[in-house]
DOLUMPA-153628 format. One record per residue (C-alpha): y, x, z; residue number from 0; residue in three letters. Coordinates in Angstrom, 1 decimal. Last residue first. Layout:
BEGIN
- north, east, up, n, res
- Y, X, Z, NUM, Ala
...
REM end
This chain:
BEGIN
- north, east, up, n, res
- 60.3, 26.1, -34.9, 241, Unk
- 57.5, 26.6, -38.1, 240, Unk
- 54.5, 25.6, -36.4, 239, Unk
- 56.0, 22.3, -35.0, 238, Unk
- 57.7, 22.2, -38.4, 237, Unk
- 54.3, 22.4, -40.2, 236, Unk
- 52.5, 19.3, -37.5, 235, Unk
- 55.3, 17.2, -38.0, 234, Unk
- 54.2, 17.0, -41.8, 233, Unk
- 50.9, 16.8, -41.4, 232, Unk
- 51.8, 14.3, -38.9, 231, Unk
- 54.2, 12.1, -41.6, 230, Unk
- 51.4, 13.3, -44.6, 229, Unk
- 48.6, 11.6, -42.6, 228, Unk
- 50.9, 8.5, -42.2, 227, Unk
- 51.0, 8.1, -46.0, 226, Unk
- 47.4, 8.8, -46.7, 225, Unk
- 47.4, 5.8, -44.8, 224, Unk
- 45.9, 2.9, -47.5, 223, Unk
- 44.5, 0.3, -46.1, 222, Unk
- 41.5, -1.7, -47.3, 221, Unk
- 39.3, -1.3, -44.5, 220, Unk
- 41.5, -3.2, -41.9, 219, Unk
- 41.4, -6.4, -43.8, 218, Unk
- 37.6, -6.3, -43.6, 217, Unk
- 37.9, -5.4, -39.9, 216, Unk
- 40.0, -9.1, -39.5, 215, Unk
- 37.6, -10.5, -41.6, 214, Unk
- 34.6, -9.5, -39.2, 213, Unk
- 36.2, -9.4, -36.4, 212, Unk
- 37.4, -13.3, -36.5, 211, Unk
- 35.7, -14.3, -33.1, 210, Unk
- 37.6, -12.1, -31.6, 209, Unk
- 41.2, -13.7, -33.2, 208, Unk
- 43.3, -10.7, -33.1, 207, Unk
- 45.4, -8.4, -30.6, 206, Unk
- 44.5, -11.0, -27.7, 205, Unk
- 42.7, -8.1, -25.5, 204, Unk
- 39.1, -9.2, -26.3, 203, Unk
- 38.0, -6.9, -29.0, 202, Unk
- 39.5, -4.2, -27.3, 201, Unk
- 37.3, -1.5, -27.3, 200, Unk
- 35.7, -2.8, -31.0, 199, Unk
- 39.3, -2.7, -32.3, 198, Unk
- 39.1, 0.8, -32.3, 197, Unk
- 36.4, 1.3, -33.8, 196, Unk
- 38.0, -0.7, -37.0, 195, Unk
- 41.2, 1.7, -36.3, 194, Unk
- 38.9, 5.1, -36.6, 193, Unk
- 37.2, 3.7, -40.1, 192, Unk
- 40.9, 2.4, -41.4, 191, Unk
- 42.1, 6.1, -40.8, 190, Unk
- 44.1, 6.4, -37.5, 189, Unk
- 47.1, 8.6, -37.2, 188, Unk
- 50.6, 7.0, -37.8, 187, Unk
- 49.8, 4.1, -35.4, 186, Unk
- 53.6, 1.7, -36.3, 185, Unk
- 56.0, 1.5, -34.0, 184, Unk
- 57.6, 4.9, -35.0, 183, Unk
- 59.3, 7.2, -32.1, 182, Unk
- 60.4, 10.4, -33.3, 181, Unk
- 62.3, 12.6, -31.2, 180, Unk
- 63.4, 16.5, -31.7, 179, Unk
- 67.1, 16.6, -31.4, 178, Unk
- 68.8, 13.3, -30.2, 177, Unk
- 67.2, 10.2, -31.4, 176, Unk
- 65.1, 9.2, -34.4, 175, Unk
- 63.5, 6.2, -35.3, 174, Unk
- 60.6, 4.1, -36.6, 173, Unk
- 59.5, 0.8, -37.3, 172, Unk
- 62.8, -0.9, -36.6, 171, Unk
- 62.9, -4.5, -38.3, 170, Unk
- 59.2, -6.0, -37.3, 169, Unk
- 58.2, -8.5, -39.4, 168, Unk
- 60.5, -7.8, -42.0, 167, Unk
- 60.0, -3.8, -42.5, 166, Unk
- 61.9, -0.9, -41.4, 165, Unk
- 62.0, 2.6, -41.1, 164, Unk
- 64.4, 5.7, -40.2, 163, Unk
- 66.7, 3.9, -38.1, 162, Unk
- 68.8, 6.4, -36.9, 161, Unk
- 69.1, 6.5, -32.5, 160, Unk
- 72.2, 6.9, -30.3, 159, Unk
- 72.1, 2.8, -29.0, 158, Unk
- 68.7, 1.6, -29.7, 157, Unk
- 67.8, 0.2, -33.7, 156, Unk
- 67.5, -3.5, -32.8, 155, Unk
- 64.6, -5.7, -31.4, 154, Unk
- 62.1, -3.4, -30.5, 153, Unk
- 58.6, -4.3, -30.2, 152, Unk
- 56.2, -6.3, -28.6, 151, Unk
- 52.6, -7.9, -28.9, 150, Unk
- 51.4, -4.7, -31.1, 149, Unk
- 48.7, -3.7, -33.8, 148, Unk
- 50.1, -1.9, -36.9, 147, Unk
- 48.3, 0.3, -39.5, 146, Unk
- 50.3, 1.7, -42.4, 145, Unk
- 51.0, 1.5, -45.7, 144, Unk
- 54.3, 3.3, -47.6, 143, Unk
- 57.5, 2.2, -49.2, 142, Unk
- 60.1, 4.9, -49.8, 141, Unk
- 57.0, 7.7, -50.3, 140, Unk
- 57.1, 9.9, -47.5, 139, Unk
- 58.5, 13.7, -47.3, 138, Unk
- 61.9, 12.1, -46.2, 137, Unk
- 59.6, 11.1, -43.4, 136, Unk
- 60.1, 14.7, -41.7, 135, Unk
- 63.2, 16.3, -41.9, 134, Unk
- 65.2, 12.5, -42.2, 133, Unk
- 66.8, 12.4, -45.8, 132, Unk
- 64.7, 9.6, -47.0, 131, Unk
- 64.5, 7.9, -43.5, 130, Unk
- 68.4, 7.8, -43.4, 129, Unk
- 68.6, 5.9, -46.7, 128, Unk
- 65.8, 3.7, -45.0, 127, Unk
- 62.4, 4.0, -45.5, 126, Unk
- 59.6, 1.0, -46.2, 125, Unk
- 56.7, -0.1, -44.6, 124, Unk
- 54.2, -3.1, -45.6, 123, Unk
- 51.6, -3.9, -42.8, 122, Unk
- 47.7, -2.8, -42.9, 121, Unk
- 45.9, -4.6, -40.2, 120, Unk
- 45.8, -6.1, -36.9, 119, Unk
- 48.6, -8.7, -36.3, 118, Unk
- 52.5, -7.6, -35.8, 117, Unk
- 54.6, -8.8, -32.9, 116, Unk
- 58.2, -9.3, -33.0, 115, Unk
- 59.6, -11.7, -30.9, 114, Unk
- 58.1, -9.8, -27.7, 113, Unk
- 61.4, -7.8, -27.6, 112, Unk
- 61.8, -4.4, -26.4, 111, Unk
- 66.0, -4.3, -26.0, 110, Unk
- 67.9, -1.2, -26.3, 109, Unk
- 69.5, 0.9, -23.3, 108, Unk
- 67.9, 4.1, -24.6, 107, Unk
- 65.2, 4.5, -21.6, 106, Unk
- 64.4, 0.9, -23.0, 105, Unk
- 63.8, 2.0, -26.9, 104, Unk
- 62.2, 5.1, -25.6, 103, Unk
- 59.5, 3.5, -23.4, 102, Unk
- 59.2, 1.0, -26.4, 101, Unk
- 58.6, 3.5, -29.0, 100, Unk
- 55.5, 4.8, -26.9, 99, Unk
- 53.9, 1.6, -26.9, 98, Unk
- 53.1, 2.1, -30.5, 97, Unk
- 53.8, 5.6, -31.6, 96, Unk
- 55.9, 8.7, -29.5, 95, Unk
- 56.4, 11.9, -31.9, 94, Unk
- 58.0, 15.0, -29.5, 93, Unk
- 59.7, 17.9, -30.3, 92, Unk
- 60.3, 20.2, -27.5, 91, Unk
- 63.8, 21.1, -25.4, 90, Unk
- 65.8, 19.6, -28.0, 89, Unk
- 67.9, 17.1, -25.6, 88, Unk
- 65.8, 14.3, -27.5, 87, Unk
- 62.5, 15.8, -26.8, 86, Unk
- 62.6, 16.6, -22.9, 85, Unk
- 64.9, 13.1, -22.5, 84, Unk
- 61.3, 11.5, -24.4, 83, Unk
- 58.9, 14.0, -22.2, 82, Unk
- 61.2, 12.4, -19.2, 81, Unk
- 61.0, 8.6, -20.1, 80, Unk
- 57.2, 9.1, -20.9, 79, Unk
- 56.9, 10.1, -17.1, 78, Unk
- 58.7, 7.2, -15.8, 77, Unk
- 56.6, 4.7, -17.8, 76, Unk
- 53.4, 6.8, -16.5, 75, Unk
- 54.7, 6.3, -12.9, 74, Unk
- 55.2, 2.6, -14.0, 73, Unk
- 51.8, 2.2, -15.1, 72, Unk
- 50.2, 3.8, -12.0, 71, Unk
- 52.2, 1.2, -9.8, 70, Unk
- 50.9, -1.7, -11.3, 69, Unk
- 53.3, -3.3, -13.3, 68, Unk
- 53.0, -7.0, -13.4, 67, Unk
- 56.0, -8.7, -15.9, 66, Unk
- 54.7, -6.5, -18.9, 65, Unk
- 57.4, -6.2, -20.7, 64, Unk
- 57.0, -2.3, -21.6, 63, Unk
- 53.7, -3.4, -22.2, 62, Unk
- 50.3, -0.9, -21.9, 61, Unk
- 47.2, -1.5, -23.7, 60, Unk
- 48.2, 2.0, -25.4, 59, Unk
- 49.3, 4.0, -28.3, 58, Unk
- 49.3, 7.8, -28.5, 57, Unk
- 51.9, 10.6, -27.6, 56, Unk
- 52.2, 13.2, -29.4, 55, Unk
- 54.0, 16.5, -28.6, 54, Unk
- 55.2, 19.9, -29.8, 53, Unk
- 55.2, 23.4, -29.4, 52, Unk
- 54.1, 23.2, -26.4, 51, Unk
- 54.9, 26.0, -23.7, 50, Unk
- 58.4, 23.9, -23.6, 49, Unk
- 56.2, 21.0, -21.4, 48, Unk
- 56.0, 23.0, -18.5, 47, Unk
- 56.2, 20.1, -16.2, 46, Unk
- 53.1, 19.0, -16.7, 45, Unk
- 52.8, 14.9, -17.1, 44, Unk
- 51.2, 13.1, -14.2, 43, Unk
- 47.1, 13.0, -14.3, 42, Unk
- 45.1, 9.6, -14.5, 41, Unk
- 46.7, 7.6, -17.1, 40, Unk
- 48.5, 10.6, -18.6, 39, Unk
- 45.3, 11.7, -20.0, 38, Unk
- 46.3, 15.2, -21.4, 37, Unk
- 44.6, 16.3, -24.4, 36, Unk
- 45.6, 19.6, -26.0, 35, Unk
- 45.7, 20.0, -29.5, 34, Unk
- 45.1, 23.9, -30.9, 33, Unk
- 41.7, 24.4, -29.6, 32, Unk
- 40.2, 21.3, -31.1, 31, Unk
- 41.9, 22.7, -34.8, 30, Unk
- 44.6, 21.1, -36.4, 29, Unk
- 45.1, 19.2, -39.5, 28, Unk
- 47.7, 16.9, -37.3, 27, Unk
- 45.8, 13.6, -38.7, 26, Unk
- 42.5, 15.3, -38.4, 25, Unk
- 43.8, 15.8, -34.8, 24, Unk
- 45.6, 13.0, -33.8, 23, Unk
- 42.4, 11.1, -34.9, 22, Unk
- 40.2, 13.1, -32.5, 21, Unk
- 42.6, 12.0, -29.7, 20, Unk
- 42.7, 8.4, -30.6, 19, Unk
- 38.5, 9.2, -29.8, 18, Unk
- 39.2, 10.2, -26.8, 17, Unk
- 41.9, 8.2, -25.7, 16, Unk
- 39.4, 4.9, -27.0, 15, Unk
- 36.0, 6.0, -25.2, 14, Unk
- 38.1, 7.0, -22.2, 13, Unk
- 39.9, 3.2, -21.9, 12, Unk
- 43.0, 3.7, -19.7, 11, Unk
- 45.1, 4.6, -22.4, 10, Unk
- 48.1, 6.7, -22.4, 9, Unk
- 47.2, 10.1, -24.1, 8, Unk
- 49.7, 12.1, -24.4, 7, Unk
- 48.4, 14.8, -27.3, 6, Unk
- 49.9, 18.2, -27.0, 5, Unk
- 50.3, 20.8, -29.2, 4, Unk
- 49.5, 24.5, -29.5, 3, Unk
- 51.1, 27.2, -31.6, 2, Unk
- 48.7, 29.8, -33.4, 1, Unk
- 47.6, 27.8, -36.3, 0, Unk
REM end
């Protein structure tokens, strides 16, 4: 692979941005060389972003709601908002996951909602007629796995977006806008291994029961994400191929 990607990573915890990081990469199928890590916690975003041939941006701690924003997380907030008008006007592609999708949902004019929150664990995805055709998740089987963990999300499909998956706990579970964003809600790149050490760094952030980790990392284990894999595999190719 000659192109390079980036990975956004927007976590304060280094042992968890690192390791997301990894999983991006097996999930991608790319080498270390080939996917940049850029801790948006600590650095602002570059501003050469078209020298990428495309970007990810992982999960976080992070709320869009969040009624106490210190003032690093709303210069990161500001930051995603530019990558996401970078992606949509064509300028790079760009995949945002988790707390990603509500940056874009907001920049949109939609509504991040903290009526539909998912627990820890596998959840139940399925494609819409758009999803089936979309460039990259029409590669997907129309219902699919995937690893969720998240206190908000969005209530309706944003104004100038295509729902492109769905599910009844949380009805927009991915999306496209403009030319070259994705936003799903859902972690597209963890296996159930990665996710289980995962949910060792925050253990104590009210994503699940603590006290529960054991049945809770049980559940984990008997995902299925091949899936996912095939969605960044997938995003990976037409990075390489643009």
């Amino acid at each position: 692979m000659t192109a390079r990607l980036l990975y956004v990573c927007a976590r304060p915890q280094r042992d968890a941005a690192v390791a997301e990081w990894a999983s991006f990469r097996d999930g991608l199928g790319v080498n270390d060389d080939d996917l940049v890590h850029h801790d948006l916690v600590r650095e602002p975003l570059p501003r050469d972003l078209e020298r990428f041939a495309a970007v990810v941006v992982g999960g976080s701690p992070f709320n869009v709601t969040d009624p106490d924003k210190t003032d690093e997380q709303r210069r990161l907030e500001r930051d995603l908002e530019r990558l996401a008008a970078t992606a949509i006007e064509g300028r790079t592609s760009a995949m945002f996951t988790c707390f990603g999708i509500g940056v874009v949902t907001r920049m949109l004019g939609g509504e991040v909602t903290l009526n539909t929150p998912e627990g820890t664990g596998p959840a139940e995805i399925a494609l819409t007629d758009a999803g089936r055709d979309d460039d990259l998740f029409g590669i997907l089987a129309p219902r699919f796995q995937a690893l969720t963990a998240h206190k908000e999300g969005t209530a309706s499909v944003p104004p100038g977006a295509t729902l492109l998956a769905e599910n009844a706990a949380c009805p927009v579970q991915a999306y496209r806008a403009g030319a070259g964003l994705w936003a799903t809600q859902f972690h597209p790149e963890p296996t159930a291994e990665a996710f289980v050490a995962r949910m060792e760094v925050y253990r104590d952030a009210g994503y699940f029961d603590a006290e529960a980790f054991d049945q809770v990392s049980a559940h984990v284990r008997t995902a299925s994400v091949e899936q996912p894999t095939l969605l960044l595999r997938s995003f990976a190719a037409r990075a390489v191929a643009a």
